[in-house]
ZADRENLO-640341 format. One record per residue: x, y, z of N, C-alpha, C in turn; residue in three letters. Coordinates in Angstrom, 1 decimal, decimal comma, m for minus. Example, Ala and Ser with C-alpha at 12.3 -4.5 7.8 and 13.67 -1.06 7.14 Angstrom:
(rec (13,2 m5,7 7,8) (12,3 m4,5 7,8) (13,2 m3,3 7,8) ALA)
(rec (12,8 m2,2 7,1) (13,7 m1,1 7,1) (12,9 0,0 7,9) SER)
# end
This chain:
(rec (0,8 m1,2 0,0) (0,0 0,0 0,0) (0,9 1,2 0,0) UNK)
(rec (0,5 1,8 m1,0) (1,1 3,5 m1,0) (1,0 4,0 m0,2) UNK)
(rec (1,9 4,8 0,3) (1,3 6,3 1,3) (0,9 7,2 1,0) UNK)
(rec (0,0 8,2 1,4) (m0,5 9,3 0,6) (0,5 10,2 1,0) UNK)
(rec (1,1 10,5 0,3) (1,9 11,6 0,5) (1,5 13,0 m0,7) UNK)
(rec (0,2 13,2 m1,0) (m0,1 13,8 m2,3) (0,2 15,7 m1,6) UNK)
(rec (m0,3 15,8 m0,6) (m0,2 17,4 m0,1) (0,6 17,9 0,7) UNK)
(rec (2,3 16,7 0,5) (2,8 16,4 1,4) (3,9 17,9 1,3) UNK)
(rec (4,2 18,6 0,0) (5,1 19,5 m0,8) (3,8 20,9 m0,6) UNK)
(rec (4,4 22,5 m0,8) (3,4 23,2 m0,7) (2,6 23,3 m2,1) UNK)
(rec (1,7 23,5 m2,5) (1,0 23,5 m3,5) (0,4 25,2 m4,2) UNK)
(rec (0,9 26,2 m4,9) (0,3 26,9 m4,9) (0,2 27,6 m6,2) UNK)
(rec (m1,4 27,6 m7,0) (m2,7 27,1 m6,1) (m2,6 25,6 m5,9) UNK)
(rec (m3,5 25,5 m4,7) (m3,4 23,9 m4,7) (m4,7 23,8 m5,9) UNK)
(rec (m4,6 22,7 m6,3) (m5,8 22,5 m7,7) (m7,0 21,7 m6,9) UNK)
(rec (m7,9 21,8 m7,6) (m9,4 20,9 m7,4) (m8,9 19,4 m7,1) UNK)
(rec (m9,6 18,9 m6,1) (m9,4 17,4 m6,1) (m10,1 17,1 m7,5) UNK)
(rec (m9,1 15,5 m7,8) (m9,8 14,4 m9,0) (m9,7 12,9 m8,4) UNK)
(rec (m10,0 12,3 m9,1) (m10,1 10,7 m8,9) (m8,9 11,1 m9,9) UNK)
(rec (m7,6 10,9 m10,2) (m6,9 10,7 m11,1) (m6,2 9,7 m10,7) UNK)
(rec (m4,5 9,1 m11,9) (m4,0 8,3 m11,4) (m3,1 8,8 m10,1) UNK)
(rec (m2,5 10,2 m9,9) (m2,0 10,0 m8,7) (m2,5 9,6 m7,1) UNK)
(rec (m4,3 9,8 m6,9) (m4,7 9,6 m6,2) (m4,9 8,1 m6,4) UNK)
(rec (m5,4 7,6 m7,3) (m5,9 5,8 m7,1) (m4,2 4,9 m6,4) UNK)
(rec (m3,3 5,8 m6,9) (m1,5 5,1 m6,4) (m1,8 5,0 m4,5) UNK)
(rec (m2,4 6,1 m4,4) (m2,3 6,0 m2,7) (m3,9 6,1 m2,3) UNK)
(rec (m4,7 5,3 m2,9) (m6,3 5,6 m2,4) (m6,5 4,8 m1,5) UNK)
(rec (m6,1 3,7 m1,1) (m6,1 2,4 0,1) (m6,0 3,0 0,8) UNK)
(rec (m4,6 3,8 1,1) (m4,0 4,7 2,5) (m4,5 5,4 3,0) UNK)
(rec (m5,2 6,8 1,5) (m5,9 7,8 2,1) (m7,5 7,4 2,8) UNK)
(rec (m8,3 5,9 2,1) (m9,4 6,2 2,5) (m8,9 5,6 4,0) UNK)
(rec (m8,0 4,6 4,5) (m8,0 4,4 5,5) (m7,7 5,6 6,9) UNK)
(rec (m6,7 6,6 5,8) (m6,4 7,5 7,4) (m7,4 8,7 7,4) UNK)
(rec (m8,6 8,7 6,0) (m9,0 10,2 6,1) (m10,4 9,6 6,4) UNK)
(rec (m11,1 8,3 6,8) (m12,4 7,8 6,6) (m12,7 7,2 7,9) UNK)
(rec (m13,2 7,9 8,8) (m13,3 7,2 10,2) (m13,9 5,8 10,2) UNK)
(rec (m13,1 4,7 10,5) (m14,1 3,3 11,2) (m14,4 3,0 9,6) UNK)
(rec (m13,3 3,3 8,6) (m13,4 2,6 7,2) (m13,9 1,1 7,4) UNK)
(rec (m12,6 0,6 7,7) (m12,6 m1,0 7,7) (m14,2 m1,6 8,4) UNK)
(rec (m14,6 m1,1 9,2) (m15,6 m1,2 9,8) (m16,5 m1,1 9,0) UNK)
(rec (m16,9 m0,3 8,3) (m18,0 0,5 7,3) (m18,2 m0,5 6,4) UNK)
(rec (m16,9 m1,4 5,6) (m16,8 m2,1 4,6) (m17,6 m3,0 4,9) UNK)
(rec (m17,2 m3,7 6,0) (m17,5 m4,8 6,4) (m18,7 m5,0 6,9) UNK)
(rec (m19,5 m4,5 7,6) (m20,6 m4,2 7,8) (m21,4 m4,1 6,4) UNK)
(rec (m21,1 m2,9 5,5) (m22,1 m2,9 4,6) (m22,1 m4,3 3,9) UNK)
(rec (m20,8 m5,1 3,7) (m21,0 m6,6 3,3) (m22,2 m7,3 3,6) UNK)
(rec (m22,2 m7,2 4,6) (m22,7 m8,2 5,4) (m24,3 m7,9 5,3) UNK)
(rec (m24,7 m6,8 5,0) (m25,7 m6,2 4,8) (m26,6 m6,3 3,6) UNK)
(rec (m25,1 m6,0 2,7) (m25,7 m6,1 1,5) (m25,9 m7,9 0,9) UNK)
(rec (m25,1 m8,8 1,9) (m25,9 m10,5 1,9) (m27,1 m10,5 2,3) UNK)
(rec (m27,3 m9,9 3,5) (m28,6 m9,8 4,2) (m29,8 m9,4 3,1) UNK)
(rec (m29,9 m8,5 2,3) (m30,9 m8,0 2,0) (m30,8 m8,7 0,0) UNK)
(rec (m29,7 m9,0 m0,1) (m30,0 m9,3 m1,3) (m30,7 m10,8 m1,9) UNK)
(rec (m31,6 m10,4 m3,0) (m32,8 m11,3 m3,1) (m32,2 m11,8 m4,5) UNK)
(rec (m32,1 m13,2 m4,1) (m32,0 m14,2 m5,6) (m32,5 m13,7 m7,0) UNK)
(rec (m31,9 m13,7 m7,7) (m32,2 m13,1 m9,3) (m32,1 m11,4 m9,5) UNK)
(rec (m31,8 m10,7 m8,3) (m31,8 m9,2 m8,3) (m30,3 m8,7 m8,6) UNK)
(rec (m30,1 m7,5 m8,9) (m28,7 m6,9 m8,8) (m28,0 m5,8 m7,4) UNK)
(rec (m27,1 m6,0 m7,3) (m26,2 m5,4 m6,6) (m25,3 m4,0 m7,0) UNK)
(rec (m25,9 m3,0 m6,7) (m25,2 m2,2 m7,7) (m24,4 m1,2 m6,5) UNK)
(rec (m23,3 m0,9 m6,9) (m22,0 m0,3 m6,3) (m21,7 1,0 m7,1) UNK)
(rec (m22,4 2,0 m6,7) (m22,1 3,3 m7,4) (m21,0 4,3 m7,1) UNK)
(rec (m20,1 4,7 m7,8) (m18,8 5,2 m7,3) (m17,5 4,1 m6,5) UNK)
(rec (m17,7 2,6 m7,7) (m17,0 1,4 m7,2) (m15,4 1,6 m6,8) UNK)
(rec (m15,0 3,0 m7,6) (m14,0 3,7 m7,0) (m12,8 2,1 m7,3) UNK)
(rec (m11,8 1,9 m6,4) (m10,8 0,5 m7,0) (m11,6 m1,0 m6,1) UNK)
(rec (m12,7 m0,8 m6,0) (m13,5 m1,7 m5,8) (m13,4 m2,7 m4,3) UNK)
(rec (m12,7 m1,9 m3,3) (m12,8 m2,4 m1,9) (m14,5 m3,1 m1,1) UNK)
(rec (m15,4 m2,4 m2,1) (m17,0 m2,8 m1,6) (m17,0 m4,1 m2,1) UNK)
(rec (m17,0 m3,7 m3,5) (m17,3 m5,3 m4,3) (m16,7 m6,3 m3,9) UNK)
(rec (m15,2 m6,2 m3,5) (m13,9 m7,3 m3,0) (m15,0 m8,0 m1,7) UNK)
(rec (m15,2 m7,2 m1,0) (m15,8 m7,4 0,4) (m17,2 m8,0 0,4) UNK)
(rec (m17,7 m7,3 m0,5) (m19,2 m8,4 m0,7) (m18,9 m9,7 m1,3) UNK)
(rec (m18,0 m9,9 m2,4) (m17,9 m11,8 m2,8) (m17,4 m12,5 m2,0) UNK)
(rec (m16,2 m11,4 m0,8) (m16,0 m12,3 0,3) (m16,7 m12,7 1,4) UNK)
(rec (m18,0 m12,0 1,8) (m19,0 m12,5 2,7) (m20,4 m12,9 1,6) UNK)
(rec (m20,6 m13,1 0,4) (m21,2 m13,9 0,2) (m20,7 m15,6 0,1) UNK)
(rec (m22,0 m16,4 0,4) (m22,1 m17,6 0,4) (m21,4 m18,1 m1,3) UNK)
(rec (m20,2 m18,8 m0,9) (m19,7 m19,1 m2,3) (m20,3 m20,0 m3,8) UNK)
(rec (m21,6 m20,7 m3,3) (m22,5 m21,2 m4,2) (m23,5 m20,3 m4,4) UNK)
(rec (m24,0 m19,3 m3,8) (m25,0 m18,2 m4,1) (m24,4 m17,2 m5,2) UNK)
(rec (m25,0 m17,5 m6,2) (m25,0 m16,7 m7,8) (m25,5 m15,4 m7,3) UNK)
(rec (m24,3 m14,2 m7,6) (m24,9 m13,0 m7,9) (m24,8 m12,2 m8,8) UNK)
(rec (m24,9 m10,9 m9,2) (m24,6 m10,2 m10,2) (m25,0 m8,6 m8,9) UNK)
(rec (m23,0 m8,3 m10,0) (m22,8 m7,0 m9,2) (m22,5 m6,4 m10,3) UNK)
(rec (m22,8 m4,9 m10,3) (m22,0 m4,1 m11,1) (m22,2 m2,9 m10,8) UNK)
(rec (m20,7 m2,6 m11,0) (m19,8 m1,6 m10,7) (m19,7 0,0 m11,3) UNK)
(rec (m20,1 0,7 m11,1) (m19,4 1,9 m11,7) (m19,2 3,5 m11,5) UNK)
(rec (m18,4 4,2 m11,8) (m16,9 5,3 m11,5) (m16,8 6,0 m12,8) UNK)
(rec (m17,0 7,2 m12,5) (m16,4 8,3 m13,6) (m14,8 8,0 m13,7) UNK)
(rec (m13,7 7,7 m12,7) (m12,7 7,5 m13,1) (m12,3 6,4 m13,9) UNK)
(rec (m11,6 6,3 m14,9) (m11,4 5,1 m15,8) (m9,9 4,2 m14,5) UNK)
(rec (m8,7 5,5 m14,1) (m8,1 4,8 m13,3) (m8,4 4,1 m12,2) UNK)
(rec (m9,5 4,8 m12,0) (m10,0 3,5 m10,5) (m10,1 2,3 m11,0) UNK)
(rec (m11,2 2,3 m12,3) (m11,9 1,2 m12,8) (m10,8 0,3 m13,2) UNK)
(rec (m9,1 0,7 m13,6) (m8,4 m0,1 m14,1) (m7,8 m0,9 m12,8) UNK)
(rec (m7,9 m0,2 m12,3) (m7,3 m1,2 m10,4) (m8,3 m1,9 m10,2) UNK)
(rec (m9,4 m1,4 m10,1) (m10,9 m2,6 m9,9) (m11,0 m3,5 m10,8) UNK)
(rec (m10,8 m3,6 m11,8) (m10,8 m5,0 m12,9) (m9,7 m5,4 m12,7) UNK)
(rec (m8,4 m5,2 m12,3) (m7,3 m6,3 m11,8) (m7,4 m7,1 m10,9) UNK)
(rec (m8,1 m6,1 m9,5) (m8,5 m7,1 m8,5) (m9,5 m7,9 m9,1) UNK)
(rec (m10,6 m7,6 m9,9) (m11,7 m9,0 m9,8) (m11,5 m9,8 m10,6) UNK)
(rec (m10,0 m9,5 m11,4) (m9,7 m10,9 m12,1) (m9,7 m11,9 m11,5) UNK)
(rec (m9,0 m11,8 m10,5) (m8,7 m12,9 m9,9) (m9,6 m14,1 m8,6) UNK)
(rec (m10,8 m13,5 m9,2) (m11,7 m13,9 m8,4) (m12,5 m14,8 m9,0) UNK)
(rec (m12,9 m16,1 m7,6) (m13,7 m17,4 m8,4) (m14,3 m17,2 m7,4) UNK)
(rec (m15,5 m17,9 m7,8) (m17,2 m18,4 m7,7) (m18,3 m18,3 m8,3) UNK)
(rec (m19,2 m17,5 m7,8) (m20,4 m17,8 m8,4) (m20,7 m16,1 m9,0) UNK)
(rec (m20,0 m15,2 m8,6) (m20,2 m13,8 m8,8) (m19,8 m13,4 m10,2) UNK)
(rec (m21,0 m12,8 m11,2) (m21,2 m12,4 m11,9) (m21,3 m10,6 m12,0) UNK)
(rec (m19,6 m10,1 m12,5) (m19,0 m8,4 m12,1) (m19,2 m7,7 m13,9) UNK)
(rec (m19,9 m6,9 m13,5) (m19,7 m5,8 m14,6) (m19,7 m4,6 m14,1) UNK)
(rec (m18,4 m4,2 m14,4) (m17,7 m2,5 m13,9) (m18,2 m1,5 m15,3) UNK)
(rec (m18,8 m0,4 m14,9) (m18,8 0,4 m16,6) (m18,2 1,7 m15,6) UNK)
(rec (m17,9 2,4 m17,2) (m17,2 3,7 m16,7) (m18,4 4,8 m16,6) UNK)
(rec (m19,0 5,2 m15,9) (m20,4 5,9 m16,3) (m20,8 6,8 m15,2) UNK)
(rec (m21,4 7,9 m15,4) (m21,9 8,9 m14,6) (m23,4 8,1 m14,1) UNK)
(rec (m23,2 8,1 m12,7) (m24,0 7,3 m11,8) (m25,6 8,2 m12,1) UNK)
(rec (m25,4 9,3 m13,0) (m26,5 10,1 m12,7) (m27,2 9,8 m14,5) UNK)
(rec (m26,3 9,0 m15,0) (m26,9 8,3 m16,7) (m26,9 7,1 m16,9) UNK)
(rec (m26,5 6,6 m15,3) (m26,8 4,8 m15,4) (m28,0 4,4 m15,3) UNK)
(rec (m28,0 3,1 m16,2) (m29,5 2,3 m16,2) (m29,3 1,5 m15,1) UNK)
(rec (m30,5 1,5 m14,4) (m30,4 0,6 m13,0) (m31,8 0,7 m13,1) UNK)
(rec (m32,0 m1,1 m12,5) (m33,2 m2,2 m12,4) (m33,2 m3,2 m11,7) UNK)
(rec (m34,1 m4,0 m11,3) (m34,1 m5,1 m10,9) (m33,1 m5,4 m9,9) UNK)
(rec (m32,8 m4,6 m8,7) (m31,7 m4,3 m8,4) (m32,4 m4,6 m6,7) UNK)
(rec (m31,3 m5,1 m5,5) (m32,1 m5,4 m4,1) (m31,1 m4,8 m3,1) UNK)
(rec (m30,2 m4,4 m3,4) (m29,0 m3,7 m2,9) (m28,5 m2,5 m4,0) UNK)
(rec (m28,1 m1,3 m3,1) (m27,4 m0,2 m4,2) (m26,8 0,6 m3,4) UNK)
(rec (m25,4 0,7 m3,0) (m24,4 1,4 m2,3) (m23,9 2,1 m2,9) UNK)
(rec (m24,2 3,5 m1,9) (m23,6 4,8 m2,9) (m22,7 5,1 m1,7) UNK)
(rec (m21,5 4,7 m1,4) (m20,6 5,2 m0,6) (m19,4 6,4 m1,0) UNK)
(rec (m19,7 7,8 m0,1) (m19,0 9,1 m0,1) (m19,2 9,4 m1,7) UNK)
(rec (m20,3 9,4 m2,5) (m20,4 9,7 m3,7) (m21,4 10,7 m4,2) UNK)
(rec (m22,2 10,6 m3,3) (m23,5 11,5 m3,6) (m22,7 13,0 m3,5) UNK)
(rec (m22,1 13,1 m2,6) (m21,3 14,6 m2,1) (m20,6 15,0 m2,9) UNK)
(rec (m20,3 14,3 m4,5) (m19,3 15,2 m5,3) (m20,3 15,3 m6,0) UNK)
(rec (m21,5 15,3 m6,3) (m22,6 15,5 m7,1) (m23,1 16,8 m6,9) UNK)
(rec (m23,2 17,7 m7,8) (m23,8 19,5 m7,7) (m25,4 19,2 m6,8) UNK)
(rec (m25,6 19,5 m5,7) (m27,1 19,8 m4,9) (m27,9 19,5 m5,7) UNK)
(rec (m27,8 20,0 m6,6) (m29,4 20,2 m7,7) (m29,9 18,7 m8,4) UNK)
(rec (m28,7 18,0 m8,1) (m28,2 16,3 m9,1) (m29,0 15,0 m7,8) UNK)
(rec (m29,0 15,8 m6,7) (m29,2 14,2 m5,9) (m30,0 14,4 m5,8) UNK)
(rec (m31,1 14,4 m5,7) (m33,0 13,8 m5,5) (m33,0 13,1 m6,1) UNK)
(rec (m32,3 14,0 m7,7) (m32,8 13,2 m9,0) (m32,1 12,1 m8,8) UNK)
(rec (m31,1 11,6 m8,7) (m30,3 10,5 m8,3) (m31,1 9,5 m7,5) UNK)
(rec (m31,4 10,0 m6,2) (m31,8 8,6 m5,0) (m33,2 8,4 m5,7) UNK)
(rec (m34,1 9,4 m6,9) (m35,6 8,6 m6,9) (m35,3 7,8 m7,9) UNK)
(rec (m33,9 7,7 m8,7) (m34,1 6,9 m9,7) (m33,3 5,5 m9,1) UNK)
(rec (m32,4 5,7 m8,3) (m32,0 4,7 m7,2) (m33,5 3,7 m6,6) UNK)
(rec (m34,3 5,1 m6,1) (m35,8 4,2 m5,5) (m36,7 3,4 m6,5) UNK)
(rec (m36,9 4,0 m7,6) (m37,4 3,1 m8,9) (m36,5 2,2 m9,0) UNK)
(rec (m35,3 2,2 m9,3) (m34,7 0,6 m9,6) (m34,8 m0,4 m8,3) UNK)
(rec (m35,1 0,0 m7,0) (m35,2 m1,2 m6,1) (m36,4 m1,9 m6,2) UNK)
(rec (m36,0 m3,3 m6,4) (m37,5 m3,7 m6,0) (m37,9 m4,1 m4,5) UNK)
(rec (m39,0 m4,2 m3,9) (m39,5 m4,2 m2,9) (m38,4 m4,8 m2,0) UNK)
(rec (m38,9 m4,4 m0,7) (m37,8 m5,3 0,3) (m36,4 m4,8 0,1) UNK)
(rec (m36,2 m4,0 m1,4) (m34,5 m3,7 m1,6) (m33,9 m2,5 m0,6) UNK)
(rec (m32,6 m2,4 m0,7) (m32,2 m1,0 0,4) (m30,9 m0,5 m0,2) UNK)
(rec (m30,5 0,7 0,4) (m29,7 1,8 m0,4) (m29,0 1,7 1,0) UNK)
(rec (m27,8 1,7 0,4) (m26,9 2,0 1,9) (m26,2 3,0 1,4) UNK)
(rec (m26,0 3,9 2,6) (m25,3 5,6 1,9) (m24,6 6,3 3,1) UNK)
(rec (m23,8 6,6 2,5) (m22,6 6,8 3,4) (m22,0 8,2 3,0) UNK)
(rec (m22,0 9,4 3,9) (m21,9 10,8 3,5) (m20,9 11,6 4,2) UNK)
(rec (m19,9 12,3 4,2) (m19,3 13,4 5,1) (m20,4 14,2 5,4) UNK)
(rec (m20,7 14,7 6,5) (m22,0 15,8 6,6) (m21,2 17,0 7,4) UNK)
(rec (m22,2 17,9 7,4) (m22,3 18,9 8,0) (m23,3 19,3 9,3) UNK)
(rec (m23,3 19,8 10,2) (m24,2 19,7 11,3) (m24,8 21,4 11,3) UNK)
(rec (m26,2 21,0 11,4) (m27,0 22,1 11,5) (m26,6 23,2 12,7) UNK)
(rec (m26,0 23,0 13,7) (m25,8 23,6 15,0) (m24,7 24,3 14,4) UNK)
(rec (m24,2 25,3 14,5) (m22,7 26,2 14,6) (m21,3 25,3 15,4) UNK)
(rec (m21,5 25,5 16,9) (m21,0 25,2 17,2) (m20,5 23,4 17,4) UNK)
(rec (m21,6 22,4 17,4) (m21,2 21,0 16,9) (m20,7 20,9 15,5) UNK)
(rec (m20,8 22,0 14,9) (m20,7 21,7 13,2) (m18,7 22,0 13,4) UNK)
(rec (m18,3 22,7 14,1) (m17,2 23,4 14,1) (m16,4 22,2 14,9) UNK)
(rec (m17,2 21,5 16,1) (m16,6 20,3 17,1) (m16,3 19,3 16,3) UNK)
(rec (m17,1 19,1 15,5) (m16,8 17,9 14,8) (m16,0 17,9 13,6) UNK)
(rec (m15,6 19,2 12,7) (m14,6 19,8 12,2) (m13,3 19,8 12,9) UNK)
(rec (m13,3 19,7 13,5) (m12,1 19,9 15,2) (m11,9 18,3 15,1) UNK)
(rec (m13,0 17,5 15,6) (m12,2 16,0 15,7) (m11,8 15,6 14,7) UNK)
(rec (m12,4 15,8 13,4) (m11,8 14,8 12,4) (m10,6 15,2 11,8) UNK)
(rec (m10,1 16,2 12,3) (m8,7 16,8 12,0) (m8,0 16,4 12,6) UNK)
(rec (m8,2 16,4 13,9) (m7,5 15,7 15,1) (m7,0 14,2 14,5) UNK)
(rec (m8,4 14,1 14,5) (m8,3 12,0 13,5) (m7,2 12,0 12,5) UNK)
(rec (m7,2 13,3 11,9) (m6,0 12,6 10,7) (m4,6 13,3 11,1) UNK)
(rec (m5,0 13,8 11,9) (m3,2 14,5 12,3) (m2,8 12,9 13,1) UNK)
(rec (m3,8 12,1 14,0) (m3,0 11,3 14,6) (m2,9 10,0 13,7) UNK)
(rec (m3,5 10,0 12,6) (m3,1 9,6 11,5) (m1,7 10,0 11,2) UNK)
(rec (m1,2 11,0 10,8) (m0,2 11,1 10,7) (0,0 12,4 9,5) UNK)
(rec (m1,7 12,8 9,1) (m1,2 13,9 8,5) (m0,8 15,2 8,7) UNK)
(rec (0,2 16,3 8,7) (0,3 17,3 8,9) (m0,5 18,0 8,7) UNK)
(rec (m0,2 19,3 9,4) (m1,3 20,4 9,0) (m1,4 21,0 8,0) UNK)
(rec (m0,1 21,0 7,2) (m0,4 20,9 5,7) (m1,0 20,7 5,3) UNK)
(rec (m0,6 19,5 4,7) (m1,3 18,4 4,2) (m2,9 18,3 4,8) UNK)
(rec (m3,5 18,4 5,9) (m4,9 19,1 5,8) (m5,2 19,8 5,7) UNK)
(rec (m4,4 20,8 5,6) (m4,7 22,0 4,9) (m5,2 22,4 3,7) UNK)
(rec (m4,0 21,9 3,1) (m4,5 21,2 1,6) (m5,2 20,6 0,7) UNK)
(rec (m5,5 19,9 1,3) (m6,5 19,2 1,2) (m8,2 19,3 1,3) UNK)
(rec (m7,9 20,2 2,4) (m9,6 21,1 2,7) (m9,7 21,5 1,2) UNK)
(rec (m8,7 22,4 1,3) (m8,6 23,5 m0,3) (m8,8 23,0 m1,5) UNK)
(rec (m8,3 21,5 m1,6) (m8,8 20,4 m3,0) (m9,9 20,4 m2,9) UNK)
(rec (m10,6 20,3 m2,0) (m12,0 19,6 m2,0) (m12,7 20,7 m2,0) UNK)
(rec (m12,7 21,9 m1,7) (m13,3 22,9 m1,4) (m14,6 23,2 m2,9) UNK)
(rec (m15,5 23,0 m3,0) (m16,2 23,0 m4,2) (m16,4 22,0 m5,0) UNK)
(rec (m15,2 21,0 m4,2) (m15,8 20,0 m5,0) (m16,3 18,5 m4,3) UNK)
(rec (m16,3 19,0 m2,9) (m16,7 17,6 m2,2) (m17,7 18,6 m1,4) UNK)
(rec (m19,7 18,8 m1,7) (m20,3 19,7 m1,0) (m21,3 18,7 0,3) UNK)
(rec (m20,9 19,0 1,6) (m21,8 17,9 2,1) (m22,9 18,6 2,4) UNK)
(rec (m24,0 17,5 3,2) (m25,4 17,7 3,6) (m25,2 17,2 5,0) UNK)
(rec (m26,1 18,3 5,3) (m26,6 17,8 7,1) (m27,4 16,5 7,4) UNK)
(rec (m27,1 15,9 8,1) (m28,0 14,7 8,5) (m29,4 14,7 8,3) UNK)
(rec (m30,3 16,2 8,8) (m31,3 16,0 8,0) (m31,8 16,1 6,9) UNK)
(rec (m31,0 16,7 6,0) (m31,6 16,9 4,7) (m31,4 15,5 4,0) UNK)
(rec (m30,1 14,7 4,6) (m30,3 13,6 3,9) (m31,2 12,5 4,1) UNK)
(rec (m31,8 12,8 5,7) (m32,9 12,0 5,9) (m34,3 12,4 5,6) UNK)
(rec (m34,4 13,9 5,0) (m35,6 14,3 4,6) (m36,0 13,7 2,6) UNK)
(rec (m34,6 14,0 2,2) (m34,8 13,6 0,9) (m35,0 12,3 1,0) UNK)
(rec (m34,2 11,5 1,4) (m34,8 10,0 1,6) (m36,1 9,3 1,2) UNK)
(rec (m36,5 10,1 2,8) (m38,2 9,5 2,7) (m38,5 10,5 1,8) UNK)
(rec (m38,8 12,1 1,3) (m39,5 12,6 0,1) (m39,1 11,6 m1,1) UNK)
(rec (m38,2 10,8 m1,5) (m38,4 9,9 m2,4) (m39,1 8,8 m2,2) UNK)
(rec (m39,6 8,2 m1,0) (m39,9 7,4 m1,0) (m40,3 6,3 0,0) UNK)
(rec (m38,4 6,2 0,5) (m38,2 5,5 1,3) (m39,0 5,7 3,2) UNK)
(rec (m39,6 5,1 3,4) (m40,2 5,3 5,1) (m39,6 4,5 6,2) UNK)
(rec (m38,7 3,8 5,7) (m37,7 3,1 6,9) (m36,4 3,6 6,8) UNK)
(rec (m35,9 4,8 7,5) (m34,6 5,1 7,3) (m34,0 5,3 8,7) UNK)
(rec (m32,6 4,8 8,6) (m32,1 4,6 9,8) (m30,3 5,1 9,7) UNK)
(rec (m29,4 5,8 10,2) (m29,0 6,0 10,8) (m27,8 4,5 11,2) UNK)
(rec (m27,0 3,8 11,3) (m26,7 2,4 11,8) (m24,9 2,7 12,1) UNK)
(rec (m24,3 3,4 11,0) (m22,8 4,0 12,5) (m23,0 5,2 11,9) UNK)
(rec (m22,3 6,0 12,7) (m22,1 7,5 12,6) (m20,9 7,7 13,7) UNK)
(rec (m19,5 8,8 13,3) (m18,5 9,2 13,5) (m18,6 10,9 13,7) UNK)
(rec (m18,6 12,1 14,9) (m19,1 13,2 14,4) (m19,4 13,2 12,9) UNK)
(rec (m18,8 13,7 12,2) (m19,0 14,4 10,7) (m19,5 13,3 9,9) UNK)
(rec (m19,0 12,1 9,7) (m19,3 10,7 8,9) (m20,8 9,9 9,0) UNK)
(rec (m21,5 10,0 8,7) (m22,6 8,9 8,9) (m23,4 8,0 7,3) UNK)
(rec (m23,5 6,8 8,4) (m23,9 5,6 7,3) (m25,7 5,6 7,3) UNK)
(rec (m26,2 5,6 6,5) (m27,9 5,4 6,4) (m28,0 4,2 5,8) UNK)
(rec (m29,1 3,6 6,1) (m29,5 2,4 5,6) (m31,2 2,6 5,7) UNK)
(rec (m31,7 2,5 3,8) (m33,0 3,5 4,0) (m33,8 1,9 3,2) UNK)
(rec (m35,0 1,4 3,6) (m35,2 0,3 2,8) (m37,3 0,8 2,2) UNK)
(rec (m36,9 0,0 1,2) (m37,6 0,1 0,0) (m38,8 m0,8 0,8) UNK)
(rec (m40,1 m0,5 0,9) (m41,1 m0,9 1,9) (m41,7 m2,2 0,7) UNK)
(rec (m41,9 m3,6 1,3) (m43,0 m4,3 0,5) (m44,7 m3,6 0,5) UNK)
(rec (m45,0 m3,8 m0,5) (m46,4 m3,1 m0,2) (m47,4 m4,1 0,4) UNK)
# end
């Protein structure tokens, strides 16, 4: 595993974050020291996305990024249980590290990765759909439209697991929790540069939502079981499920 050392030199201007190839070289590293209770998150949504997925439906992994979700779901599914997952990332370099890893994979799992804007994908028949830290690079105006066509492709019983950096409606919790996750990556090991920097990459182009707006859009699309299941100050996981009638 690479180290991220990307904001490690001063940068001036520093430029817009990308998914490019220098980030996919150190993206293991970075999601692990900049993603609170990563490993955790993975693993869990695995295990989740077994639970809820229904024989003959699809698994769909939006923002498959170098494909740590997908890896994780063929490993907690049942090795004779036939599924079909597919994958897809505006970055082509992610997609090229995510098709190396699932070469090498046997069983029963049926992978198609596309290179595609999650907001022009066709999605159906689908019982699982994990949009992990993806919705947030999406312009405000892009995600309703997004999660109702997410809720049209589930079929009944299906669920969306969504995983978001947020922002906190309060001033002062909004600024606490800005405070720890800095903390988190300085004892990670990043400098204050290097978060520094980094803020300034993302700045316009990573926009989060407060907890409730993402729980209000939710159910206005649809969903009426939505829950909350880890949360880190700033970090939280939703798991919103598609009601049988």
């Amino acid at each position: 595993m690479t180290k991220d050392s990307l904001f490690s030199r001063p940068q001036k201007p520093v430029p817009p974050f990308e998914f490019n190839e220098s980030v996919v070289q150190v993206f293991d590293d970075m999601l692990i020291r900049s993603v609170p209770c990563y490993r955790e998150l993975i693993r869990r949504q695995a295990q989740l996305a077994v639970h809820y997925h229904q024989p003959g439906t699809r698994i769909y992994d939006l923002g498959c990024s170098t494909g740590n979700m997908g890896l994780a779901i063929c490993s907690a599914m049942h090795s004779s249980r036939p599924f079909q997952l597919i994958g897809a990332d505006t970055s082509e370099p992610m997609l090229k590290v995510c098709r190396e890893r699932f070469q090498s994979l046997n069983g029963n799992a049926h992978i198609t990765l596309k290179c595609a804007d999650i907001r022009d994908l066709e999605m159906a028949d689908a019982s699982v759909i994990i949009l992990n830290l993806t919705l947030q690079f999406l312009p405000p105006s892009d995600r309703q439209t997004v999660l109702e066509r997410i809720y049209g492709a589930l079929v009944p019983g299906g669920v969306l697991l969504l995983t978001e950096k947020t922002v906190h409606i309060h001033a002062g919790l909004n600024e606490l929790q800005q405070d720890f996750y800095y903390r988190f990556k300085a004892e990670n090991g990043y400098s204050q540069m290097e978060i520094s920097q980094k803020r300034e990459a993302l700045e316009n182009v990573l926009i989060p939502d407060t907890v409730e707006t993402h729980t209000g859009r939710l159910r206005d699309v649809g969903f009426k079981a939505v829950d909350i299941w880890l949360k880190w100050f700033n970090f939280a996981s939703f798991i919103a499920l598609k009601d049988v009638p």
